[in-house]
C-alpha atoms as one frame of an Amber mdcrd trajectory, in Angstrom:
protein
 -12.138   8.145  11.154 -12.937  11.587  10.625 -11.585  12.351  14.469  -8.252
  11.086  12.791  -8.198  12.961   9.994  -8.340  16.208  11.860  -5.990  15.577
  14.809  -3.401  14.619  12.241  -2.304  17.100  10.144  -2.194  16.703   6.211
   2.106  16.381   5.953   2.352  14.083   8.646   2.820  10.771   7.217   5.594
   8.971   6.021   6.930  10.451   2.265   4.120  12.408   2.016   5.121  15.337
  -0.144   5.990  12.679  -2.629   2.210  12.028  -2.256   0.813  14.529  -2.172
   2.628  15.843  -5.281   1.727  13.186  -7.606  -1.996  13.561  -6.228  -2.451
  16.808  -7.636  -0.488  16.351 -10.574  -3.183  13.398 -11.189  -5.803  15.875
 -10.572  -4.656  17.730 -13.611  -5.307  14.752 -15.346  -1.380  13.969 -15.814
  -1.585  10.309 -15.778   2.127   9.635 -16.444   4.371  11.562 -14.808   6.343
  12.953 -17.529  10.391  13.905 -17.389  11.714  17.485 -16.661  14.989  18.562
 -15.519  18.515  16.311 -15.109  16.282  13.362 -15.913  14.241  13.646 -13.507
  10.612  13.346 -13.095   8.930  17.089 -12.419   5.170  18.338 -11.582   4.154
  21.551 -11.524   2.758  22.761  -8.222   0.940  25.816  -6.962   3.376  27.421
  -4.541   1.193  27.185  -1.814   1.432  23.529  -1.705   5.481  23.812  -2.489
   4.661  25.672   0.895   3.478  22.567   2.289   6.394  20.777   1.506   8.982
  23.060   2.721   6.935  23.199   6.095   6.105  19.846   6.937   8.190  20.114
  10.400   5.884  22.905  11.439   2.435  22.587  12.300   1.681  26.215  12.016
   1.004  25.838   8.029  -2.194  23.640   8.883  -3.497  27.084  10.501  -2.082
  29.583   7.510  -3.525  27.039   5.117  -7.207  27.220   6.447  -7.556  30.913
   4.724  -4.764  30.817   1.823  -6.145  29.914  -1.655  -4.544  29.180  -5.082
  -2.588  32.653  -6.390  -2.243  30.938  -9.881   1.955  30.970  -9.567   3.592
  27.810  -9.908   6.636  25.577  -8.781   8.593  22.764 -10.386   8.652  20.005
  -8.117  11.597  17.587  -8.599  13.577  16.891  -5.616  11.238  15.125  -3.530
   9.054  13.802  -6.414  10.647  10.754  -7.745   9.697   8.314  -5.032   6.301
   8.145  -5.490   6.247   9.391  -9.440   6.172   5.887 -10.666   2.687   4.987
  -8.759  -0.122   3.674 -11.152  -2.709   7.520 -11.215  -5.177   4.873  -9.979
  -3.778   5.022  -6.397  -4.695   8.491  -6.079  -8.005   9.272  -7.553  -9.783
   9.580  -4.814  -6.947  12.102  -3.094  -7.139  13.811  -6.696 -11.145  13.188
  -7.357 -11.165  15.507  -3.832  -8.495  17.886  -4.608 -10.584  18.659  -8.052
 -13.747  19.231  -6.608 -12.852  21.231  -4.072 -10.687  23.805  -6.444 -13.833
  24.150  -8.927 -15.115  25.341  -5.419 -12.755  27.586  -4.732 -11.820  25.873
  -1.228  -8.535  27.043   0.076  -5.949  24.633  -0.115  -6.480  23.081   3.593
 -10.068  22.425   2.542  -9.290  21.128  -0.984  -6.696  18.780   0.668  -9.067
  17.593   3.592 -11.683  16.716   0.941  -9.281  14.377  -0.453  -7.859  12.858
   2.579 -11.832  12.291   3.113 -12.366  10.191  -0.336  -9.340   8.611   0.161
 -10.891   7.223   3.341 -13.985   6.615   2.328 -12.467   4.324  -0.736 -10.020
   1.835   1.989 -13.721   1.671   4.367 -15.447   0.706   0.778 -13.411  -1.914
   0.069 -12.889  -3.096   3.751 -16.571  -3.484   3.881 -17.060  -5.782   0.829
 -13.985  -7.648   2.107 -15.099  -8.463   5.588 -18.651  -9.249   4.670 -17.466
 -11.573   1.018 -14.828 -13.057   3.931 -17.099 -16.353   6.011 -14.037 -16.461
   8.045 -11.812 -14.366  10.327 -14.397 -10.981   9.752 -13.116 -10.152  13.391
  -9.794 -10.494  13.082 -10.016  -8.619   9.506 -12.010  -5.606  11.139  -9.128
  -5.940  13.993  -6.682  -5.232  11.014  -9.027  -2.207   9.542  -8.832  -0.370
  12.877  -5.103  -0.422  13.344  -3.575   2.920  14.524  -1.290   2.538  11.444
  -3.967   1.339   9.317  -5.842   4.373   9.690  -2.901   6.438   9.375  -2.438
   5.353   6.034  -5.969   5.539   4.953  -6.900   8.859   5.737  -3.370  10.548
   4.485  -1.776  11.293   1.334  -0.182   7.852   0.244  -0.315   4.977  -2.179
  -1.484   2.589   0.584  -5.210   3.350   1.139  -6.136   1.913  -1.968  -3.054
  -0.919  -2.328  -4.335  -1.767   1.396  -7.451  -1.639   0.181  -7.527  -4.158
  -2.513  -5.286  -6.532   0.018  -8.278  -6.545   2.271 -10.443  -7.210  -1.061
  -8.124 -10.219  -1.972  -8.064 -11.679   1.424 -12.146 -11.447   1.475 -12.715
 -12.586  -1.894 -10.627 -15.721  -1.886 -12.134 -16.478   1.553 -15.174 -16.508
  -0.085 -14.225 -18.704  -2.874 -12.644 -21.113  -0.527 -14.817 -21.293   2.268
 -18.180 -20.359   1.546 -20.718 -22.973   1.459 -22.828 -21.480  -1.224 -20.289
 -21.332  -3.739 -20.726 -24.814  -5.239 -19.089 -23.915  -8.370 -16.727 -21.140
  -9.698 -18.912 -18.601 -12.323 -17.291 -16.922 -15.003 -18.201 -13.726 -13.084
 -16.122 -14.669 -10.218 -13.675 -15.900 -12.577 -13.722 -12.046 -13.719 -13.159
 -10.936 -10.400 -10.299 -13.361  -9.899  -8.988 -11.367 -13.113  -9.813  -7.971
 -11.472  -7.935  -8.314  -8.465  -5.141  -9.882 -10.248  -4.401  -6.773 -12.243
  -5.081  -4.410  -9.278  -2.700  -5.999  -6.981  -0.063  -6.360  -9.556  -0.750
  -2.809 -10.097  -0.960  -1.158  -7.114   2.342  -2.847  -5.598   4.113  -5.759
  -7.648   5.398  -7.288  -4.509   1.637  -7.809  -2.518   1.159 -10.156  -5.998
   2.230 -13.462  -4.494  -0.785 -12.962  -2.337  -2.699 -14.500  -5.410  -1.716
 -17.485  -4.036  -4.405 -17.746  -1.836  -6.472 -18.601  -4.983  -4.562 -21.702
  -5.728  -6.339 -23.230  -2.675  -9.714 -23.212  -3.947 -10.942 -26.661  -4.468
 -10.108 -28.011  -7.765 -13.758 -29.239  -7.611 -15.199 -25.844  -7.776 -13.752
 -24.943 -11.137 -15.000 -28.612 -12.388 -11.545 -29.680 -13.206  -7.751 -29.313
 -12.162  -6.964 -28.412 -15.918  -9.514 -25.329 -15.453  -8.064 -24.349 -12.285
  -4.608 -24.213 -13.172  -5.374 -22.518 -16.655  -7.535 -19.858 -15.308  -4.984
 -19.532 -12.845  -1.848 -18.880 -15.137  -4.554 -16.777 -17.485  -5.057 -14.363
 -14.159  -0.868 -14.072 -13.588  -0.040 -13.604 -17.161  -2.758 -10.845 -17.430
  -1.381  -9.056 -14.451   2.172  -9.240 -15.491   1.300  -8.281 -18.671  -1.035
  -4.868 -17.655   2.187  -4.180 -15.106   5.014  -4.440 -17.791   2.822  -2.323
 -20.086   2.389   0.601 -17.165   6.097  -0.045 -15.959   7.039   0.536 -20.183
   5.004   4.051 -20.103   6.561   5.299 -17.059   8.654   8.506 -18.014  11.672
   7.158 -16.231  13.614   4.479 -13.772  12.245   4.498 -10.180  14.104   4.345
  -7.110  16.480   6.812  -5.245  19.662   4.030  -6.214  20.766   2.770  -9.520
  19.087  -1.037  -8.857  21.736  -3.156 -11.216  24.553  -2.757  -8.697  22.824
  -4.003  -5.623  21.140  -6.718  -7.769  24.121  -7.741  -9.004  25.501  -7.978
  -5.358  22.503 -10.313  -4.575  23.244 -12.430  -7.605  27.055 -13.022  -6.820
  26.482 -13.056  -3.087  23.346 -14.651  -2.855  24.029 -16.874   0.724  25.235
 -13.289   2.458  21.858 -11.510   1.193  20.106 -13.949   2.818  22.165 -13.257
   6.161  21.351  -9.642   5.339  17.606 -10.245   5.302  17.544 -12.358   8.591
  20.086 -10.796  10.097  18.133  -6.696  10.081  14.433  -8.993  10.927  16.339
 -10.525  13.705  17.477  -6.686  14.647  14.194  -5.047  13.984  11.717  -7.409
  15.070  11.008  -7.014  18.453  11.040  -3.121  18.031  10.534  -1.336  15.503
   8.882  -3.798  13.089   6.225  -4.388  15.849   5.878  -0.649  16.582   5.816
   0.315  13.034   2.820  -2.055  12.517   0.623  -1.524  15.912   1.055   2.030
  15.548   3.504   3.203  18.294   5.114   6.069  15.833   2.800   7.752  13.540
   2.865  10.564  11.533   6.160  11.235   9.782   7.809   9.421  13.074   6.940
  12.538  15.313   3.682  10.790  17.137   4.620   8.432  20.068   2.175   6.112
  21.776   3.102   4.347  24.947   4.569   1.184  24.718   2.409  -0.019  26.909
  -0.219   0.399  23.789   1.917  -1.407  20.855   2.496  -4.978  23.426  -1.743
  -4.447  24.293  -2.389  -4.285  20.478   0.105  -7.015  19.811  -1.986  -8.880
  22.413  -4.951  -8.460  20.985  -4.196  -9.640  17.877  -3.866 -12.835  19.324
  -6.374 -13.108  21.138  -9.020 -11.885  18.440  -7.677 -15.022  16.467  -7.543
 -17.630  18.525 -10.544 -17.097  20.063 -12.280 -17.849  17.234 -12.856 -20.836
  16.164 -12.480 -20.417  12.329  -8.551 -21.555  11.881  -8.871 -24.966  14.128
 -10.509 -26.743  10.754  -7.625 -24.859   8.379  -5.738 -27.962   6.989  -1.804
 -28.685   6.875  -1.527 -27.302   3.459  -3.094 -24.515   3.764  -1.503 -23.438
   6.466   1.766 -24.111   5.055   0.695 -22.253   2.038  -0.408 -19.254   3.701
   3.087 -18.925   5.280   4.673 -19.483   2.093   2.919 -16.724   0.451   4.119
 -14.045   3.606   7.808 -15.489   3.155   7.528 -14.831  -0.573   5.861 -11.050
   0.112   8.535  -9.874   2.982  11.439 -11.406   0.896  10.428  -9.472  -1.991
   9.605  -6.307   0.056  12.925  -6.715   1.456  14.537  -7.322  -1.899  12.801
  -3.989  -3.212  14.437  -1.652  -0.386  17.533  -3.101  -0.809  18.102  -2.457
  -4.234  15.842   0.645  -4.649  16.857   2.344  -1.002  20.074   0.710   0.965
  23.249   2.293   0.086  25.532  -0.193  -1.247  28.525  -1.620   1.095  25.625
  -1.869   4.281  25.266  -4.757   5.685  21.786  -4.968   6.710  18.053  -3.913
   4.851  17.677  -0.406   5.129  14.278   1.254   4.882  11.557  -1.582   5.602
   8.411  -0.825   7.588   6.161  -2.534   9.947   3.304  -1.746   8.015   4.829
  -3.123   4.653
């Protein structure tokens, strides 16, 4: 993991000057990001990392950057902000735990910004841990997942997806855990916390991961002692994670998105059978290429890194075979199955919904902006 972090330079991920902006405006301890000019969102910056941004197409700034420190002068940052100035500070404290430190040090700025790409990573492998060992089933297949190309991409860079893909993986494990595990006769209040606790993270980190709370509902109505305590603790975990997200969405300084959203919602509303051709229609396109790709890892960095084909189609391949060799899924009943690909159809839906009013351009006929890795 560390190998990564080196051979791929700090700007070379998808959006991440957006990132990397609202990382060190966290490490000022601006929670909120707070409205400037032309309603925008703003954060001031050092120059040197406005630097950075401007020169994210050349590489040469990783080799200026290793002896440049702060000068103290400053930049307003607006342009490029917006898209990630609506992310919860939570999703960046270890990027701006690591950015800290290393100014009280007085690392130059490639330092400072390595040490955070390096807490950032060392969060995700945290959390993956604790996942794959709660997890009595599929620990393979999840480590398989951990180690993707992309995966690690995302984990050692500035973005919001180390720690939302992070407590995915903690999810997954814990409501393996709770469903399979042999030793858990009967549901404690403390895991009932922790049902609570990823709730509100998930809902937190991205809205649209939250239907993968539905992997809770297949706990054993047995465990909780009776269907009436399931299905109340249940609602009790939604409505507190709906709640704590309206709350942060209320003290957000202002609208997110690079679109207005009411005009393509409104399209959806009084169109509703052609979305749905929309949606199936750009999967249909994007499947077989750049979906797969974007997921396996063929592009990385900001779209500038290609692997071999050859590589995606072996990953692809391994996938399967990691899971079906083992034996865990054969004993997976009807229901659960059907559940499980429920709770993806809900997820890319509303991933898909999210781009299309936040990102596609209104009058195209397709989903613009969607990611394997989504």
């Amino acid at each position: 993991l560390l190998l990564f972090i080196f051979l791929m330079p700090h700007q070379q991920t998808p959006d991440s000057y957006a990132h990397l902006t609202r990382a060190y405006e966290v490490s000022n301890g601006v929670l909120v990001a707070q409205p400037a000019e032309n309603g925008m969102n703003g954060a001031t910056l050092p120059v040197e990392i406005r630097h950075y941004i401007e020169r994210e197409e050349n590489y040469q700034y990783e080799l200026d950057a290793i002896g440049t420190t702060l000068s103290g002068e400053t930049y307003l940052e607006q342009e490029q902000y917006p898209a990630a100035s609506g992310y919860i500070f939570v999703l960046y404290l270890p990027h701006a735990i690591g950015i800290l430190i290393g100014r009280l040090l007085g690392m130059s700025v490639y330092f400072f910004l390595l040490l955070g790409r390096i807490l950032c990573m060392l969060a995700f492998g945290i959390m993956a841990y604790f996942a794959i060992k709660l997890a009595p089933r599929f620990k393979i297949f999840l480590m398989f997942l951990a180690m993707l190309p992309m995966t690690l991409q995302q984990t050692t860079a500035f973005t919001a997806d180390a720690m939302t893909f992070g407590v995915a993986f903690l999810l997954i494990g814990y409501a393996l855990y709770l469903i399979y595990d042999e030793k858990v006769k009967t549901i404690t209040n403390r895991q009932i916390v922790g049902i609570y606790g990823i709730a509100a993270a998930m809902a937190l980190c991205k809205v649209v991961y939250f239907p993968l709370m539905g992997l809770f509902v297949l706990i054993p109505w047995r465990k909780f002692g009776s269907k009436k305590r399931k299905w109340l603790h249940g609602l009790l975990a939604v409505g507190v994670a709906v709640a704590l997200e309206i709350l942060w969405m209320k003290l957000q300084a202002t609208e997110q998105g690079t679109l207005p959203i009411t005009d393509q919602f409104t399209f959806i509303v009084q169109h509703p059978l052609r979305y749905i051709t929309y949606m199936v229609g750009t999967a249909m396109d994007y499947l077989s290429t750049f979906y797969v790709s974007s997921t396996f890892g063929m592009s990385l960095g900001a779209w500038k890194f290609d692997l071999p084909n050859a590589s995606v189609f072996m990953a692809a391949a391994m996938a399967a075979v990691v899971f079906t060799r083992g034996t865990e899924h054969f004993n997976v009943k009807p229901g659960a199955r059907w559940m499980s690909w429920g709770i993806f159809t809900v997820v890319v839906v509303a991933f898909m919904t999210t781009m299309f009013t936040q990102w596609t351009k209104p009058g195209l006929n397709y989903v613009d902006g969607v990611q394997g890795r989504y």
